[in-house]
C-alpha beads as a LAMMPS data file, in Angstrom:
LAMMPS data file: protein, C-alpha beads

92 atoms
91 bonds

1 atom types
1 bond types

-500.0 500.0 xlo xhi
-500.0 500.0 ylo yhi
-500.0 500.0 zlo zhi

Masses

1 110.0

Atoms # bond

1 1 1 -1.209 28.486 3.525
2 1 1 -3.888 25.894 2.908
3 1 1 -4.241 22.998 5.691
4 1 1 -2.974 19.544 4.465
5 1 1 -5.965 17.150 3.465
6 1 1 -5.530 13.841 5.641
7 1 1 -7.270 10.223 4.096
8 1 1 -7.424 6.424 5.218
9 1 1 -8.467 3.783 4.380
10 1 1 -8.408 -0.282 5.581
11 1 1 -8.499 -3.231 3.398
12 1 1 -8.306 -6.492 3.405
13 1 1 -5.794 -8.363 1.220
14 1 1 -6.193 -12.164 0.038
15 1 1 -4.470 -14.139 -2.287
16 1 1 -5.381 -12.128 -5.451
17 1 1 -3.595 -9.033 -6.391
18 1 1 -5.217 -5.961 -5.619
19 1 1 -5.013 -2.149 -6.142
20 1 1 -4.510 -0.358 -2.501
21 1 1 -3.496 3.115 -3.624
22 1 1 -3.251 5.625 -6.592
23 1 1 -1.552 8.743 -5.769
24 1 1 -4.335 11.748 -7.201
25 1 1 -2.732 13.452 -10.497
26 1 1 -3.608 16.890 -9.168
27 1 1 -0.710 16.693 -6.863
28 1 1 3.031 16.659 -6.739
29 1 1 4.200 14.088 -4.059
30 1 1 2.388 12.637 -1.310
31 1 1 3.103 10.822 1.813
32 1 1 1.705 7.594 2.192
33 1 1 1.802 5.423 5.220
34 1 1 1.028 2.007 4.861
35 1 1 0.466 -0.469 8.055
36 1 1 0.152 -4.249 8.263
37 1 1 -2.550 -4.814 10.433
38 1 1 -3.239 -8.569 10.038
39 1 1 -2.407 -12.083 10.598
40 1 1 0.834 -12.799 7.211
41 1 1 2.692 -11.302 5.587
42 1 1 1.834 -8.640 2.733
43 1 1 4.101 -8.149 -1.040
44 1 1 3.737 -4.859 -2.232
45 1 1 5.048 -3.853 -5.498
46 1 1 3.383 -3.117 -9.194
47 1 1 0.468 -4.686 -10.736
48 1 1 2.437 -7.824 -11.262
49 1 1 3.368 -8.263 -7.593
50 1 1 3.504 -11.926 -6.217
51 1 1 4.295 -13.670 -2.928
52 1 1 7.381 -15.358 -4.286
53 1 1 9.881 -15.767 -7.376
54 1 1 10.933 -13.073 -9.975
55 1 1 7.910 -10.283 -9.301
56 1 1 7.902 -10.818 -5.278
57 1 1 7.250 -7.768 -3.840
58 1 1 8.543 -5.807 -0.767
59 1 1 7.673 -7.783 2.496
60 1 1 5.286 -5.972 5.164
61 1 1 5.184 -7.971 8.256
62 1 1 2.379 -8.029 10.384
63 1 1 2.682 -5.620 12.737
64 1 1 4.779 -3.321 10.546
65 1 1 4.612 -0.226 9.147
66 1 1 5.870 1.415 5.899
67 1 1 6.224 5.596 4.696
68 1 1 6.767 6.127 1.363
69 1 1 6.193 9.262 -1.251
70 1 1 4.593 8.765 -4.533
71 1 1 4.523 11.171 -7.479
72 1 1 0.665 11.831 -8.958
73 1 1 -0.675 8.926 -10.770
74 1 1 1.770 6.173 -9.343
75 1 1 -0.292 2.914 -7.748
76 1 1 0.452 0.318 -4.768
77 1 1 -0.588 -3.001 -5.146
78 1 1 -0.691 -5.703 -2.517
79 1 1 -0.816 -9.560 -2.354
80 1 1 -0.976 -11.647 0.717
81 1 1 0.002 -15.961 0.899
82 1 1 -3.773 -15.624 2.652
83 1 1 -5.646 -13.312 4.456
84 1 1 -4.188 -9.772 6.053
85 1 1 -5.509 -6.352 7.180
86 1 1 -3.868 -3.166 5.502
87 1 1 -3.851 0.198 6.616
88 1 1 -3.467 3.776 4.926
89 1 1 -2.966 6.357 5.791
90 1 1 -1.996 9.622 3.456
91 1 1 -1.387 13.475 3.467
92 1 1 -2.107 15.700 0.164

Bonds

1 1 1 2
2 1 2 3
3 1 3 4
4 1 4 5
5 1 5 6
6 1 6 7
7 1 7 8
8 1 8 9
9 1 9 10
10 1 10 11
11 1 11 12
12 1 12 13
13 1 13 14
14 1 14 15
15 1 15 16
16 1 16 17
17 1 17 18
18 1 18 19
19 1 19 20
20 1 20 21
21 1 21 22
22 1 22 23
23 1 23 24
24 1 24 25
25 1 25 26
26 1 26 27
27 1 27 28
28 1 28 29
29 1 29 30
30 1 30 31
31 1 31 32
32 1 32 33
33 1 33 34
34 1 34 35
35 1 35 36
36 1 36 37
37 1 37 38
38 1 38 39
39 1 39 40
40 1 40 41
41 1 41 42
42 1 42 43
43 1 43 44
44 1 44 45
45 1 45 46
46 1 46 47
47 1 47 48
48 1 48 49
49 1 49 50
50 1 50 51
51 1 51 52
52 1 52 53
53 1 53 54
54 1 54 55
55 1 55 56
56 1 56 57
57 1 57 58
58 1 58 59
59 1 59 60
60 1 60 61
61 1 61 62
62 1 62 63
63 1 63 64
64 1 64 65
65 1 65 66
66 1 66 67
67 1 67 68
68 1 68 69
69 1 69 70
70 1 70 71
71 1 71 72
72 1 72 73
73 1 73 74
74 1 74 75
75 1 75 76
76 1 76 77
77 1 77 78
78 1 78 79
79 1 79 80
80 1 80 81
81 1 81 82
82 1 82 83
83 1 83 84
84 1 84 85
85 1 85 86
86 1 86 87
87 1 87 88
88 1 88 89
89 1 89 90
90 1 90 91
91 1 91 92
């Protein structure tokens, strides 16, 4: 049975909509765990995600911490009202 293959990776998310994660087609699911690490709050959601109104996106706190499974090829995007540190961490 092969070992499971472990990544990470920290960014920093602004005010502009940015890609944090896209799940490798070459697997089934994956576990993702992504961790607010900075000073505000961070939306995540789709490529449309926004920090209020009709596309507002789930609500990381700082300090908080988030597992979630993705199917090959699906993406998390992030959007902060200004400035905080993200987190990942995933298992293939």
């Amino acid at each position: 049975m092969a070992q499971p293959q472990v990544g990470h990776s920290t960014t920093t998310v602004g005010t502009s909509v940015i890609m944090l994660f896209q799940a490798p087609t070459t697997y089934g699911k994956i576990s993702v765990y992504i961790s607010n690490e900075g000073g505000s709050k961070a939306y995540l959601g789709d490529a449309t995600v926004s920090t209020t109104g009709a596309t507002e996106g789930y609500n990381l706190n700082n300090g908080a911490t988030l597992n979630m499974e993705l199917n090959g090829g699906e993406q998390i995007w992030c959007i902060s009202a200004s400035s905080s540190k993200i987190c990942l961490l995933w298992t293939l």
